[in-house]
N, C-alpha and C positions, 0 to 999 in steps of 0.2 A: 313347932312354930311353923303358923304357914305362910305363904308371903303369898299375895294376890298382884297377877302382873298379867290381867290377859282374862282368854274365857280357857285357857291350859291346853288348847289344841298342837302346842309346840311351837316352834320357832317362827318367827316374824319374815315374811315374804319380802318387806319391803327394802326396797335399795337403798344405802347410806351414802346419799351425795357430796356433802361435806368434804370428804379428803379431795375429790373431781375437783370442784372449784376451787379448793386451796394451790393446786398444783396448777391450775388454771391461770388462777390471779397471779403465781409468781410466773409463768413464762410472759405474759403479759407484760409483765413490769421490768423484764430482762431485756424485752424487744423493745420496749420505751425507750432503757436505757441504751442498748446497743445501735439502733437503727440511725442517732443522729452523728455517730463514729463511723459510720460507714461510706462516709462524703468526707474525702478531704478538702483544704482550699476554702475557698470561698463558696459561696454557690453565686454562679453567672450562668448568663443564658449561652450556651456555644455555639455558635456557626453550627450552618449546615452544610454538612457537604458530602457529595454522592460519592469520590473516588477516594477511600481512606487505606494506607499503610495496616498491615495488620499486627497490631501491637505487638512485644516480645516482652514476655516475664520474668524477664532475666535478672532484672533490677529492681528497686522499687525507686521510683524516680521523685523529685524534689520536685512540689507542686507549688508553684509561681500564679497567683490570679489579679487580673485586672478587672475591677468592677465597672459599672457606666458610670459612675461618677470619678473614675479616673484615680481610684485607690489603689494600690498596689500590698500586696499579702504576699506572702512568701509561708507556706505552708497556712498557718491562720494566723499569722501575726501580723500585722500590720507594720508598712515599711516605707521608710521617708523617701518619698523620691528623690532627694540631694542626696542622699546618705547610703540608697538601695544594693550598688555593687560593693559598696564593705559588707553591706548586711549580707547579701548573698555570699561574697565568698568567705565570709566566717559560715555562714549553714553548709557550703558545701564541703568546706574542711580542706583538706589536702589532697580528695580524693576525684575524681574524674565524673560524679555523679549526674545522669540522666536529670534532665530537667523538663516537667510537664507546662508551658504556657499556658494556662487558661484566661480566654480572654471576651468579652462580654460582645455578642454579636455585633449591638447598637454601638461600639466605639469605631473609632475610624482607623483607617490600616497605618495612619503616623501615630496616632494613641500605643498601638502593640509597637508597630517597628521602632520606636521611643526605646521603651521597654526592652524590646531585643538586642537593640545596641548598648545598653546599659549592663546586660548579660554578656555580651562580648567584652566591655572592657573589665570585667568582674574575673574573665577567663571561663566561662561557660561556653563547653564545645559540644555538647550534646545536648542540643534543647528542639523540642519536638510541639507542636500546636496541637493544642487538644480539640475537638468537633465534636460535633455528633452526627452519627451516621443516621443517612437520608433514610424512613425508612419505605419500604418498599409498596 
């Protein structure tokens, strides 16, 4: 029995792409998935500022965002302003944790310092203003 596949010169030179683009399409669709988890918080536009604290990775710090519309998020959740220091110190727990402020450039410095005194009576002693460095 013969089987006809070719002019029988031997094997096929050509490259099988196929498995390429499969492994293609799935890192593709992992970085889709992963890339919008790599932004905590809200996203706000930060200040600018040229002389910045050089961060310390000791912790992973409780991310606090004020929108320009005067929203307040504590990680991504959305947080009553009458209600914000229960809701924060049930997030922070019992524990002494770092707190990230982010806060929207376009607000005004009583919009944040609102905020920050609302963190003080919450019992937050470690809260730090998040920027973004000037760049050069």
């Amino acid at each position: 029995m013969a089987m006809g596949g070719g002019s029988g010169k031997g094997p096929s030179n050509n490259i099988n792409v196929t498995p390429l683009i499969d492994v293609v399409l799935v890192l593709l669709i992992i970085f889709m998935v992963v890339t919008p988890m790599l932004q905590r918080g809200k996203d706000v536009k930060l200040p600018v500022a040229t002389n910045i604290d050089e961060e310390k990775k000791d912790t992973d710090p409780l991310i606090v965002s004020v929108t320009v519309d005067k929203k307040v998020f504590i990680e991504s959740d959305a947080a009553d302003e009458e209600h914000f220091a229960d809701q924060l110190k049930k997030a922070l727990g019992d524990q002494n944790k770092k707190i990230l402020l982010k806060g929207d450039e376009r607000l005004t410095y009583g919009d944040v310092r609102r905020i920050m005194n609302k963190m003080r009576s919450a019992g937050a002693k470690n809260v730090s203003i998040g920027v973004e460095e000037k760049k050069k």
